[in-house]
Every structure is written in C-alpha cells, then in structure tokens.
DRENMI-110338 format. One record per atom (N, C-alpha, C, O): residue in one letter; x, y, z. Coordinates in steps of 0.05 Angstrom, whole numbers, padded with zeros to 5 digits, always signed. Layout:
! DRENMI-110338
AXYZ
...
//
This chain:
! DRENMI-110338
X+00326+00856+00119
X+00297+00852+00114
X+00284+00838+00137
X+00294+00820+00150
X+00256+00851+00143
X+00242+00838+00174
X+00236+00817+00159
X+00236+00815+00135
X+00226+00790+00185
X+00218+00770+00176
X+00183+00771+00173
X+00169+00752+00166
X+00176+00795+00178
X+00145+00796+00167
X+00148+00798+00133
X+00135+00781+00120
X+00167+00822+00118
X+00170+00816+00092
X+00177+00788+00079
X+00164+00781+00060
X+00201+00769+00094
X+00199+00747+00089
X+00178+00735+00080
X+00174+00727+00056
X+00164+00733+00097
X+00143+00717+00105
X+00118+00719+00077
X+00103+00702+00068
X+00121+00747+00072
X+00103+00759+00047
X+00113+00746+00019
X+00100+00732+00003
X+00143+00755+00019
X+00152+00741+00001
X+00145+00714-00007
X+00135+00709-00029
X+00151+00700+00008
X+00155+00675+00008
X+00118+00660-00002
X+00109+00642-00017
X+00108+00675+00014
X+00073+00663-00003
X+00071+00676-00032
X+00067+00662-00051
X+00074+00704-00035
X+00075+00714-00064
X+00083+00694-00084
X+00070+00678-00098
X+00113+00698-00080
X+00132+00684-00101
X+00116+00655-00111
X+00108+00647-00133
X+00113+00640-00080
X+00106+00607-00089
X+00078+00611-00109
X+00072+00594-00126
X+00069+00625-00107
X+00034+00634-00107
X+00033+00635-00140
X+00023+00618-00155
X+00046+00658-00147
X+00056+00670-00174
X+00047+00653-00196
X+00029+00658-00212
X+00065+00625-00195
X+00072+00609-00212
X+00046+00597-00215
X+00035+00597-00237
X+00029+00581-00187
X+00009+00576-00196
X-00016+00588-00203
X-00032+00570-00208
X-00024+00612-00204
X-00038+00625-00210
X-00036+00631-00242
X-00058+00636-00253
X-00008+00631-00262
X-00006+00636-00277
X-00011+00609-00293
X-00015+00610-00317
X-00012+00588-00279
X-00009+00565-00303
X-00051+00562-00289
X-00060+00539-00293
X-00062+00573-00280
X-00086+00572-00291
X-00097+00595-00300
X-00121+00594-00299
X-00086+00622-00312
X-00094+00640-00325
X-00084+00628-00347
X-00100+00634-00364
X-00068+00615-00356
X-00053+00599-00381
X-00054+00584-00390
X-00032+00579-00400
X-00074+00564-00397
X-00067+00541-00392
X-00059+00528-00417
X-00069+00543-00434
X-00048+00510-00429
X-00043+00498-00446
X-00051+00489-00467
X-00048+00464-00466
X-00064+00496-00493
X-00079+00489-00499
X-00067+00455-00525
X-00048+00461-00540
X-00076+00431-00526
X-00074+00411-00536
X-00085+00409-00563
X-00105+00422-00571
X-00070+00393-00578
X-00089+00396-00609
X-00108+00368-00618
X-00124+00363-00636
X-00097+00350-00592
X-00113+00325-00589
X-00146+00335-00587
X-00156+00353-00573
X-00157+00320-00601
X-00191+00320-00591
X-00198+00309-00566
X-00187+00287-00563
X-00209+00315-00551
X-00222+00310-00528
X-00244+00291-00524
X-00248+00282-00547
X-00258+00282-00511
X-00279+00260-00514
X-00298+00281-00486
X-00292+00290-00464
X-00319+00280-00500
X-00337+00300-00480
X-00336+00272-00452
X-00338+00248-00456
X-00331+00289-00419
X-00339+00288-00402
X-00369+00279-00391
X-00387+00295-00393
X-00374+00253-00379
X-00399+00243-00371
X-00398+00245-00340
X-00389+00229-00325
X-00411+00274-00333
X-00404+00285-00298
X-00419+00254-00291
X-00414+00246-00268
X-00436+00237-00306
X-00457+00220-00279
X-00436+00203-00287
X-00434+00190-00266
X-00413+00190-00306
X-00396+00166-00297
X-00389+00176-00269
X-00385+00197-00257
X-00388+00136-00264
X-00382+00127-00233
X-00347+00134-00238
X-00333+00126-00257
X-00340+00152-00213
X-00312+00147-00219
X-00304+00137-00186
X-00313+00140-00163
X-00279+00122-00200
X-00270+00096-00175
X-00259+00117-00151
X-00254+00141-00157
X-00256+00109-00125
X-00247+00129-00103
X-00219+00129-00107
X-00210+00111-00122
X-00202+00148-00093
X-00174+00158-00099
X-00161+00148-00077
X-00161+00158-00055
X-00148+00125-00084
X-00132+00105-00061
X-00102+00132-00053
X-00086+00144-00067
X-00106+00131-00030
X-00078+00138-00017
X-00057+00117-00004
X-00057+00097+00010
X-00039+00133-00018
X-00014+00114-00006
X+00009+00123+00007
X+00019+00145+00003
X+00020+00100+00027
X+00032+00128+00050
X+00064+00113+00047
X+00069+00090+00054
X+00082+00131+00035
X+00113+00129+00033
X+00125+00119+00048
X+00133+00140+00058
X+00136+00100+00062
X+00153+00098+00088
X+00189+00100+00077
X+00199+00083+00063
X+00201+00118+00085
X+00233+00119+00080
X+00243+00096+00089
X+00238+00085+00111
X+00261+00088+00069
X+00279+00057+00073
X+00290+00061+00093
X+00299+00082+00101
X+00289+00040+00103
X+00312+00044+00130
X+00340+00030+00131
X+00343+00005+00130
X+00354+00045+00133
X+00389+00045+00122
X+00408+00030+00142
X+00430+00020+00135
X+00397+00029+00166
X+00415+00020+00185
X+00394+00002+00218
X+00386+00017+00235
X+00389-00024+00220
X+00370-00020+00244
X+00380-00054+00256
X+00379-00077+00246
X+00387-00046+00278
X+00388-00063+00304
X+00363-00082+00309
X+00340-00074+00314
X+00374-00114+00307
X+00339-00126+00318
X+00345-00125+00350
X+00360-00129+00369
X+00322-00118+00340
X+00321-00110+00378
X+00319-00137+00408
X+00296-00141+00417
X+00328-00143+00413
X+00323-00165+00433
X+00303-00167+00447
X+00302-00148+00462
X+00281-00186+00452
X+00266-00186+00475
X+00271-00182+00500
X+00293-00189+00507
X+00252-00171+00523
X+00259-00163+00540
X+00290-00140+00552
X+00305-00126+00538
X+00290-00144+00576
X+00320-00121+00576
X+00339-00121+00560
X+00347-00142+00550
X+00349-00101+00554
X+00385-00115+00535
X+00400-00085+00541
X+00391-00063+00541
X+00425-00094+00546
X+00448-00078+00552
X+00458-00059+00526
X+00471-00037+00526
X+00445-00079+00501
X+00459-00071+00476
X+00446-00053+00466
X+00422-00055+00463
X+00463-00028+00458
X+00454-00010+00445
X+00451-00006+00411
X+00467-00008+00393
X+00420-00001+00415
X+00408-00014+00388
X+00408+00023+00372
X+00410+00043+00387
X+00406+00025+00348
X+00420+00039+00326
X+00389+00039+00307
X+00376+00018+00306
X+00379+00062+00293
X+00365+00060+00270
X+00374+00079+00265
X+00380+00097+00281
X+00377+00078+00225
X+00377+00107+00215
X+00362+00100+00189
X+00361+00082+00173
X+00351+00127+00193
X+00328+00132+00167
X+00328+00159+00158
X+00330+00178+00174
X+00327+00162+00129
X+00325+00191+00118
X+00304+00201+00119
X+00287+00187+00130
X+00299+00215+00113
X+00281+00242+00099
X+00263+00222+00080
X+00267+00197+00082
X+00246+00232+00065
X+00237+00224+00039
X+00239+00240+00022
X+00227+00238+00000
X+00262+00265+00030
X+00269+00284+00004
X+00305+00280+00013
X+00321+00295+00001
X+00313+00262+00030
X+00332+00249+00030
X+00362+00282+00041
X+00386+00281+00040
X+00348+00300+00047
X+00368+00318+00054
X+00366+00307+00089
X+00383+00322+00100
X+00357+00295+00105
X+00366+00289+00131
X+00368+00263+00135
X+00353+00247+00124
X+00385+00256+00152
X+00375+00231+00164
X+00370+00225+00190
X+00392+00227+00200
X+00350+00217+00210
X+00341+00211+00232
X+00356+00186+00242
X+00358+00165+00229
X+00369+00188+00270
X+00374+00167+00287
X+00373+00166+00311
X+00382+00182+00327
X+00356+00138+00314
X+00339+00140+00340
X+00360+00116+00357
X+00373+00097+00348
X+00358+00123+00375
X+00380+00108+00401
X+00361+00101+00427
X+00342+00113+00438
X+00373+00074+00434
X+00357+00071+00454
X+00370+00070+00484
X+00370+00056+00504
X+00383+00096+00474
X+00398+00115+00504
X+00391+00135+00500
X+00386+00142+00477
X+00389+00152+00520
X+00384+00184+00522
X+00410+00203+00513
X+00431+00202+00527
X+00410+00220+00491
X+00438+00235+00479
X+00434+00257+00501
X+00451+00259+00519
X+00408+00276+00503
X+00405+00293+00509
X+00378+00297+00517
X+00362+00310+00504
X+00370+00283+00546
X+00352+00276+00563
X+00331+00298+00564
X+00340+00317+00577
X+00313+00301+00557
X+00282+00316+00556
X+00297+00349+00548
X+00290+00371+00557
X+00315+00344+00534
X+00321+00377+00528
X+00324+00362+00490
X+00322+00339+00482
X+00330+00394+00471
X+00349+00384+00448
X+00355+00409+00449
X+00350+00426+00467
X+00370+00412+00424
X+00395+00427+00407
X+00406+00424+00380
X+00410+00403+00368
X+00410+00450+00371
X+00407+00451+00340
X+00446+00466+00342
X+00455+00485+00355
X+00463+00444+00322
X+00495+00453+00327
X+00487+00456+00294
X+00485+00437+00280
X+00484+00480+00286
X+00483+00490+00257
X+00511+00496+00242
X+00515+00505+00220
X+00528+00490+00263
X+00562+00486+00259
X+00588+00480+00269
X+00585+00476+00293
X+00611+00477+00262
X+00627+00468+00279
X+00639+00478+00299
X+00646+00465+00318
X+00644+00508+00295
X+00638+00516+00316
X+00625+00525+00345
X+00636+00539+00363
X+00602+00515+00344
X+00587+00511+00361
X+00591+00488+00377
X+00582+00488+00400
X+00604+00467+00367
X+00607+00445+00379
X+00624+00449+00401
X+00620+00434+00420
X+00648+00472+00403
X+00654+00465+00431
X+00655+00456+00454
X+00643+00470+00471
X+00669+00434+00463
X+00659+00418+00492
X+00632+00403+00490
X+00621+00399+00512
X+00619+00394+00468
X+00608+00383+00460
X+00622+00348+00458
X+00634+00343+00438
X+00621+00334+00473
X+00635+00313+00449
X+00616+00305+00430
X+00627+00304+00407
X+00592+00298+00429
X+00568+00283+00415
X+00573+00305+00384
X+00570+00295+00362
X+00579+00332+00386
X+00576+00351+00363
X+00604+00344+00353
X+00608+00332+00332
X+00626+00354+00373
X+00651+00345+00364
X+00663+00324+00345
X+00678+00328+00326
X+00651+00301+00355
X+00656+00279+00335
X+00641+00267+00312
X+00646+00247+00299
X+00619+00285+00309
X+00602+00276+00293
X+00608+00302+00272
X+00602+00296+00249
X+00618+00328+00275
X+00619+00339+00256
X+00652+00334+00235
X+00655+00340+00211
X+00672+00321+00254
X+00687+00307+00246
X+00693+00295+00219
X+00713+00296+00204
X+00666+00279+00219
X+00648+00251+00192
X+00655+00279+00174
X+00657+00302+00181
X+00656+00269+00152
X+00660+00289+00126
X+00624+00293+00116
X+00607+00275+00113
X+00622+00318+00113
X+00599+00316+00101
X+00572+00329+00117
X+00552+00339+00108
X+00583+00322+00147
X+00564+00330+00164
X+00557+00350+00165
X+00574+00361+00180
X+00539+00368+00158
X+00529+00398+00158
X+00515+00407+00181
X+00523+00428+00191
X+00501+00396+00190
X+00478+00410+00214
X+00476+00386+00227
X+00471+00366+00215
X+00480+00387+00261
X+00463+00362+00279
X+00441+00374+00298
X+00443+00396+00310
X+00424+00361+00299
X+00407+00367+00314
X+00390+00346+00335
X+00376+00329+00325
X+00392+00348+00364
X+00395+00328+00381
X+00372+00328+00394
X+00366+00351+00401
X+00352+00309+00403
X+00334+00319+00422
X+00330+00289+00436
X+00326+00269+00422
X+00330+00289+00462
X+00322+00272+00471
X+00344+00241+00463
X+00367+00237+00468
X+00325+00227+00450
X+00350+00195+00439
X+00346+00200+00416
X+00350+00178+00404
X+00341+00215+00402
X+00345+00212+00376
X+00366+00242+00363
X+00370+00263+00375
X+00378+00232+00332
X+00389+00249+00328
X+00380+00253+00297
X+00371+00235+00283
X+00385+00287+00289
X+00378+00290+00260
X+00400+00306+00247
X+00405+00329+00255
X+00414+00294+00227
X+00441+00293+00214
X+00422+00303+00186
X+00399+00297+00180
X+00446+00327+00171
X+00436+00337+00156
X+00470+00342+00139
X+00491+00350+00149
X+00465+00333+00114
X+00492+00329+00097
X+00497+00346+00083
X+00477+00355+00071
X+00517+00355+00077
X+00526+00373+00058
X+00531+00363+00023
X+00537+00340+00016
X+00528+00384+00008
X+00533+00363-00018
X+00503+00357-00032
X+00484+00369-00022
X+00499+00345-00048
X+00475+00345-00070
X+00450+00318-00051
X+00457+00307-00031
X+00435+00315-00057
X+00422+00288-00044
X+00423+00266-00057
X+00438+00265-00076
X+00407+00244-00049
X+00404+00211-00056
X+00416+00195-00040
X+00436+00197-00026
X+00400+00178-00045
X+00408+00163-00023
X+00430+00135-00015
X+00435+00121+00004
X+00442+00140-00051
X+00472+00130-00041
X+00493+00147-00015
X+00507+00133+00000
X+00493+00164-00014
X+00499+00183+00003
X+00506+00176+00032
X+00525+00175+00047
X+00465+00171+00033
X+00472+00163+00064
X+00470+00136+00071
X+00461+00128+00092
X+00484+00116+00045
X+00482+00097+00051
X+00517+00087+00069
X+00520+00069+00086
X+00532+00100+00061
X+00566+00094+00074
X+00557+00124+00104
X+00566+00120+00126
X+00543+00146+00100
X+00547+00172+00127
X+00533+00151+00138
X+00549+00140+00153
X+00507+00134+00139
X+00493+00136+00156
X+00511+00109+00176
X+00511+00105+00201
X+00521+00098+00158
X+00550+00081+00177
X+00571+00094+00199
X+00574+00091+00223
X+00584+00112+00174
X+00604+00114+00197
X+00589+00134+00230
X+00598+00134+00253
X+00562+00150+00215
X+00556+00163+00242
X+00544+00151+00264
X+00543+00161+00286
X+00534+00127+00256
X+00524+00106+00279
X+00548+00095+00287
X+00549+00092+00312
X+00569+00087+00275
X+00592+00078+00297
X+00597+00096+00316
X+00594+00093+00340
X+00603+00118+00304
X+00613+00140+00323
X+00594+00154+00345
X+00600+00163+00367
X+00570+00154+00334
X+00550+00147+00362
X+00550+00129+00374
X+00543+00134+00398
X+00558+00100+00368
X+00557+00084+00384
X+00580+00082+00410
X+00580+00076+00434
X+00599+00092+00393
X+00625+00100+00412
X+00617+00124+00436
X+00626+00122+00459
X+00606+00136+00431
X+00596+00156+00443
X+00584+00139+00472
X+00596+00135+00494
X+00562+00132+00465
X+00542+00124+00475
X+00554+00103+00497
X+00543+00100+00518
X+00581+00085+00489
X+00589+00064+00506
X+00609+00072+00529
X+00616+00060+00550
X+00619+00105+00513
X+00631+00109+00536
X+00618+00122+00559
X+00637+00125+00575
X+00605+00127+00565
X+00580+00137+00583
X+00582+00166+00592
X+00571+00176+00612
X+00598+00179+00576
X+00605+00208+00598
X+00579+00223+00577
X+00564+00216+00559
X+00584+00246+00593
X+00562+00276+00584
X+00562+00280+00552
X+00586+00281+00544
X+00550+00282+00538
X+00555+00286+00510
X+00551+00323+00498
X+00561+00334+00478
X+00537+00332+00515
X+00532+00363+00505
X+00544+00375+00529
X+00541+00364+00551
X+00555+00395+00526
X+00565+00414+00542
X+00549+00427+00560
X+00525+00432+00556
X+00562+00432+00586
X+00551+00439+00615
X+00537+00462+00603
X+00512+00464+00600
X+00559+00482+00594
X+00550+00511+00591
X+00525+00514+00573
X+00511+00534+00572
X+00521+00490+00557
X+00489+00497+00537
X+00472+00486+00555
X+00449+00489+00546
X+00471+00478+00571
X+00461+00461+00592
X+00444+00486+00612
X+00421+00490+00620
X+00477+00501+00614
X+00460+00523+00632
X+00448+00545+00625
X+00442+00562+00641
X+00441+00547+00591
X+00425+00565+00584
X+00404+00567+00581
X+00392+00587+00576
X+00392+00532+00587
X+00363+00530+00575
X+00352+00542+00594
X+00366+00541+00614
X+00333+00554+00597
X+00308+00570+00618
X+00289+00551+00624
X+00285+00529+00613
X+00279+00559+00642
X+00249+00531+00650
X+00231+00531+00624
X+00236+00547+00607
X+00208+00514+00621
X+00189+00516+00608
X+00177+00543+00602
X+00173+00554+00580
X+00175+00549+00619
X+00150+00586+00632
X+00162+00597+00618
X+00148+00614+00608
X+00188+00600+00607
X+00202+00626+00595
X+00195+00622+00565
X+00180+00635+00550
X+00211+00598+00559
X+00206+00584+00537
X+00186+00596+00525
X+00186+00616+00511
X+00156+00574+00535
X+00135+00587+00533
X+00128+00617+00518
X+00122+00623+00495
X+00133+00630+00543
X+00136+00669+00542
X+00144+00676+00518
X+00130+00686+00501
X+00166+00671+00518
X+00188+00679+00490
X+00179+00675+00464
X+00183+00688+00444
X+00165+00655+00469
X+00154+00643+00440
X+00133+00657+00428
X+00132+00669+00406
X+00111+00651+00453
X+00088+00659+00455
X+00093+00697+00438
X+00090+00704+00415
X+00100+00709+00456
X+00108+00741+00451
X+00120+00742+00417
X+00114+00760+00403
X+00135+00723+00409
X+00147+00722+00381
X+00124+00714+00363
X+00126+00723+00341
X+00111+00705+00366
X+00091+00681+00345
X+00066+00709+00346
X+00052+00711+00326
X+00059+00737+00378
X+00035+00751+00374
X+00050+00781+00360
X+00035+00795+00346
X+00075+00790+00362
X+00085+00810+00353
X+00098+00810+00321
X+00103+00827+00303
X+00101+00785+00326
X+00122+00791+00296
X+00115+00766+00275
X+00111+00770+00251
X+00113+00739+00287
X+00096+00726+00253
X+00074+00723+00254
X+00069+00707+00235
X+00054+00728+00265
X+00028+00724+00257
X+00013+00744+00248
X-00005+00741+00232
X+00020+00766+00259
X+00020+00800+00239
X+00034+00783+00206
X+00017+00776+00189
X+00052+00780+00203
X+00062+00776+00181
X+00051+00747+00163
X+00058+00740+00140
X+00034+00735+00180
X+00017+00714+00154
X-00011+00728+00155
X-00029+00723+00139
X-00015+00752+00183
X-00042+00760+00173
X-00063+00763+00147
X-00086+00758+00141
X-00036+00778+00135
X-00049+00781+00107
X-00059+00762+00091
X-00077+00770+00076
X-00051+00733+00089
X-00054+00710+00069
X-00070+00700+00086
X-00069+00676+00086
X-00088+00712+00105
X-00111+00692+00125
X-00102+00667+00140
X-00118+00652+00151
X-00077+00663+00140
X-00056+00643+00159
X-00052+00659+00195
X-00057+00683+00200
X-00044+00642+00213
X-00037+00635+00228
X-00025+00626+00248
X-00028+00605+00235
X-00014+00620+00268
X+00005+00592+00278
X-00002+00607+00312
X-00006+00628+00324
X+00001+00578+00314
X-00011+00565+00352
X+00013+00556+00361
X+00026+00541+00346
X+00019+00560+00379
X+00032+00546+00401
X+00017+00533+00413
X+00000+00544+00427
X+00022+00493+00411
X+00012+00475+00413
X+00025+00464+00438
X+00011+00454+00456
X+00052+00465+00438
X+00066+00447+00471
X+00099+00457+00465
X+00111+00460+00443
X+00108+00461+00490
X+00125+00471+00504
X+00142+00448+00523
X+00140+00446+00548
X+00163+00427+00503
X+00176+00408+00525
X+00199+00409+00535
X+00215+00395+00524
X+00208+00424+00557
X+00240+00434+00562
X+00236+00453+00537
X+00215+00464+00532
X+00259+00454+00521
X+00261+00475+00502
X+00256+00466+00485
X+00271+00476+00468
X+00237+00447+00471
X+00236+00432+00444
X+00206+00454+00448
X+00199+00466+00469
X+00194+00456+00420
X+00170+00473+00412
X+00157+00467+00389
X+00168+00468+00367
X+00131+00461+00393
X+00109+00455+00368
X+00092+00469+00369
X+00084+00479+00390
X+00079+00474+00341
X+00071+00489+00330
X+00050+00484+00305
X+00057+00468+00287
X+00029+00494+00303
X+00013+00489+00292
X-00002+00510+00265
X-00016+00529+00271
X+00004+00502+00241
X-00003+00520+00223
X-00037+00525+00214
X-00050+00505+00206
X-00046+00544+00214
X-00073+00545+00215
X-00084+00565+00189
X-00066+00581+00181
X-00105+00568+00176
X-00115+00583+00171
X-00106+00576+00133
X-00109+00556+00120
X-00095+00607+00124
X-00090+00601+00094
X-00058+00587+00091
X-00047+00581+00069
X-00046+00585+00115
X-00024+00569+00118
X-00024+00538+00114
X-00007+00523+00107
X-00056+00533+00124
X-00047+00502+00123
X-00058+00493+00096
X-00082+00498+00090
X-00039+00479+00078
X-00039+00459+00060
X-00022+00487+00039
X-00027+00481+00016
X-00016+00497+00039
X-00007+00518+00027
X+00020+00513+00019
X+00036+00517+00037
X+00032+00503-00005
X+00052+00506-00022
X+00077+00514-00016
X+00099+00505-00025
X+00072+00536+00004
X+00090+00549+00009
X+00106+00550+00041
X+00126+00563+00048
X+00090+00532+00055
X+00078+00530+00079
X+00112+00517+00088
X+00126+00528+00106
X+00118+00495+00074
X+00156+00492+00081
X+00173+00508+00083
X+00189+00507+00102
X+00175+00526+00065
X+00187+00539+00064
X+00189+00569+00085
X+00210+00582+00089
X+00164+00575+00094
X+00152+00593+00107
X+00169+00585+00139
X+00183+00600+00152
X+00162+00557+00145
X+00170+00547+00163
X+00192+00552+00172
X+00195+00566+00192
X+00219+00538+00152
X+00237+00540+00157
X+00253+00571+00150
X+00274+00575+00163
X+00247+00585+00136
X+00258+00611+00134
X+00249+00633+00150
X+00265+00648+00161
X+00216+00634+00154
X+00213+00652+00174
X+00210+00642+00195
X+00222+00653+00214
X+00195+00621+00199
X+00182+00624+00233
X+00207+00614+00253
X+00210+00620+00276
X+00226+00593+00234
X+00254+00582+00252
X+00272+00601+00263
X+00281+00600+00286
X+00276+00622+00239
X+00292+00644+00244
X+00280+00663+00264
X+00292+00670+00284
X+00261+00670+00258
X+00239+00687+00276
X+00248+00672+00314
X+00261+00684+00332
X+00239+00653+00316
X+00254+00637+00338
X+00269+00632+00349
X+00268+00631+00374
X+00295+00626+00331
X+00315+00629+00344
X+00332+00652+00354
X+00346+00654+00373
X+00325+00669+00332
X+00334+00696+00339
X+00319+00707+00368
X+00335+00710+00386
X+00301+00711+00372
X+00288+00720+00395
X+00294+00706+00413
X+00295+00718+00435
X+00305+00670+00415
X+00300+00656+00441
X+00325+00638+00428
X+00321+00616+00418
X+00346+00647+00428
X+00374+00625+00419
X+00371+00605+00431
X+00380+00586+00419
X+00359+00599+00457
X+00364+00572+00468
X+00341+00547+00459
X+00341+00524+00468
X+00324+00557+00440
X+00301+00531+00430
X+00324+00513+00409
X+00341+00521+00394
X+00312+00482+00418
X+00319+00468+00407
X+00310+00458+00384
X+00313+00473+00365
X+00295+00431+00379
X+00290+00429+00363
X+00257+00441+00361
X+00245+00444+00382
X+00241+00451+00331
X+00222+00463+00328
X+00208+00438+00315
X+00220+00423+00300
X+00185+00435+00321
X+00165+00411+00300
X+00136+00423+00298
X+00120+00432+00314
X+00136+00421+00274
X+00104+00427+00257
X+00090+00410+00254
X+00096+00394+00236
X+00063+00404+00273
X+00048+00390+00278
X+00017+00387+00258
X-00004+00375+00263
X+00025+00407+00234
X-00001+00409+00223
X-00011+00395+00199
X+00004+00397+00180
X-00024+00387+00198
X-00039+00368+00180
X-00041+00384+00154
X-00062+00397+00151
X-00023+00384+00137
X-00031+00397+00113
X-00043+00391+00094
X-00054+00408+00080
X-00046+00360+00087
X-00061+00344+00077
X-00089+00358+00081
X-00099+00354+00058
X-00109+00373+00095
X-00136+00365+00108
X-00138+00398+00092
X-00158+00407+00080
X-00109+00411+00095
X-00125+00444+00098
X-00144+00445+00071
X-00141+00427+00054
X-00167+00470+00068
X-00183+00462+00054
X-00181+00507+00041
X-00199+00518+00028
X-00161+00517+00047
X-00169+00549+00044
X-00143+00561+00046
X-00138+00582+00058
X-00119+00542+00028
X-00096+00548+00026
X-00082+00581+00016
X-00075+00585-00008
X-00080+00593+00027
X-00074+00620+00010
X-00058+00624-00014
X-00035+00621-00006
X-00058+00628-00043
X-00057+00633-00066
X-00058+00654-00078
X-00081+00655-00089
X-00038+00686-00087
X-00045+00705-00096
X-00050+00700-00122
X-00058+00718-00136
//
C-alpha cells in the first residue's frame, strides 16, 4: 500500500468516530437547567505538564570535568530523553530501530544490550530510548538507571561512539534538503491534499529535519499518527540516511482541523 493511501486512511479512520458521536449523541434523562448565553463565564486557565524527571546531575558552577546525566520521559511515557553534556553524535543524529543495525556502533551496541531497549535514537548530546513492553513509569524508573551508567561509561571512555561507515553516508545539507524537499512535493503532500493539509520544510541541520504541519493537518486528531506512519516512513524510505525527524507545529492554535 502507497503511503498516499496511508495517509487517507489514517485521517478517515481517526475522523469516523468523531463525527459519529456528534450525529449521536447521547441522550440523558436528567433535566437540564436552561442556559444563560449572557452569564459571565470564568476564562479557561491552561496548564502546562512538565514530565518528572527520573534521573539529573546538579550541575556545578562554572567549568566541570563531570559528566552530568538527565533523563526524562515522554508524557505518554513510551520514550525516554537523555540529555548529556558531551557530544554522542556531534551536529549529525541517527535512528538504530534495531540491533542489528548497531554494528560497530559502540553507543548502539551497549545500549541495546539493557533488556528492554527497543529503538535508540541519537542526535547531537542527547539521546531518545524507546522500551519495549507495556508503559508507566515504574519502568523507566530502574532502564532509565542502568542506561545512564552505561552512557556514562561510554562517554568516559572517550573513543567514537557511532560507526565510521554511518558517518560516511550522511550527504551534505543540499542533498538532504533535495531529497526531502522532492519527497514532501511528489508523494505526501498530494496525499494530505485532499483533507486541505500540508507540510513545509522548515530547517535542514546535517541530517536532522523539521517540519511543519499546516493547513487541515494542524490540530487534527490524527495528525500523530500521520506523522509517524506516513511522513517518517515516506522519509526514510526515500533518504535512509535522515536522522532524527521533529514536528515543529503548533497544534494547539490550528483552527480548520480536517474531520470527515
């Protein structure tokens, strides 16, 4: 199946459900109290989640030799982020979606090792560990240990952590770029045409790539899922060497979400 059908799919299906629970709606046998449109009603405080943080180094003033450690999940607790204040994989990243891939890797090597470890993904000093197994965040309260030791080990012994040979695949920016660019005008943006969606190529760093969802895409339901099934795949397939992908779009704001 092309990833333009994907892509169809994937807004339909989400769409479906809510469309049906307002052709439907429920009806209550409670009495109601008639609605006063002129009551003052109070403004709608937002509140912004911050993920616990599981593992963090106080940091020393001024210089320090010591290599400082944070790890933090997800807020749907399927990843966990760790940020280092050494370079893993200096203005490039990389996505090891398995163990085999890790070859001549040591940084992949020993980290897929850890029981549990499903997916790493490296960019720059930070790393994003993705677990195998159900979520919560007992979980990654013993992984997010043992994988910061073993980064730390990493890290003190000072040699290369990713392999020469992925090293020599990345292309300059310009290609990058190209590759993307040509994937995002032939093949997914024909394919969110239809739902009045979108997506921009926003910035191009070494091989890392952001992206920007626009149109009936942004704030759209379905819009995660879209992400990661079509447009990742769409990507990597065309350009194996992009690393990590980040979605820069404000879904909160969109105001013309597509809904069949």
């Amino acid at each position: 199946m092309s990833v333009i059908k994907k892509l169809s799919q994937i807004f339909s299906g989400s769409s479906s459900m809510e469309k049906e629970a307002v052709e439907n709606p429920v009806e209550s046998d409670q009495p109601t109290e008639p609605k006063n449109p002129f009551a003052e009603q109070p403004p709608v405080q937002r509140r912004v989640m911050q993920p616990t943080v599981l593992m963090e180094q106080v940091e020393a003033t001024g210089a320090t030799d010591q290599i400082l450690i944070k790890a933090q999940p997800s807020r749907d607790n399927e990843q966990c982020k760790f940020m280092v204040n050494r370079p893993l994989f200096e203005g490039r990243s990389w996505l090891f979606s398995n163990f085999e891939g890790a070859a001549g890797s040591p940084l992949a090597e020993a980290l897929f090792s850890v029981e549990s470890v499903e997916t790493l993904l490296v960019h720059d000093s930070t790393l994003v560990v993705t677990k195998t197994g159900g979520k919560g965040l007992p979980a990654w309260e013993a992984l997010a240990k043992e994988v910061g030791g073993a980064l730390r080990k990493l890290v003190e012994a000072g040699t290369a952590l990713i392999a020469q040979d992925i090293v020599d695949k990345i292309p300059t920016e310009e290609v990058v770029r190209k590759d993307i660019q040509k994937v995002i005008d032939t093949e997914v943006n024909p394919g969110v045409a239809g739902h009045g969606g979108r997506i921009t190529l926003t910035a191009v760093t070494g091989n890392t790539v952001t992206i920007e969802m626009g149109g009936g895409c942004q704030g759209c339901s379905a819009a995660d899922l879209t992400l990661k099934q079509g447009i990742h795949s769409a990507f990597r397939k065309a350009a194996p060497y992009v690393g990590a992908i980040y979605d820069e779009t404000d879904h909160a704001a969109g105001s013309n979400p597509y809904y069949s």
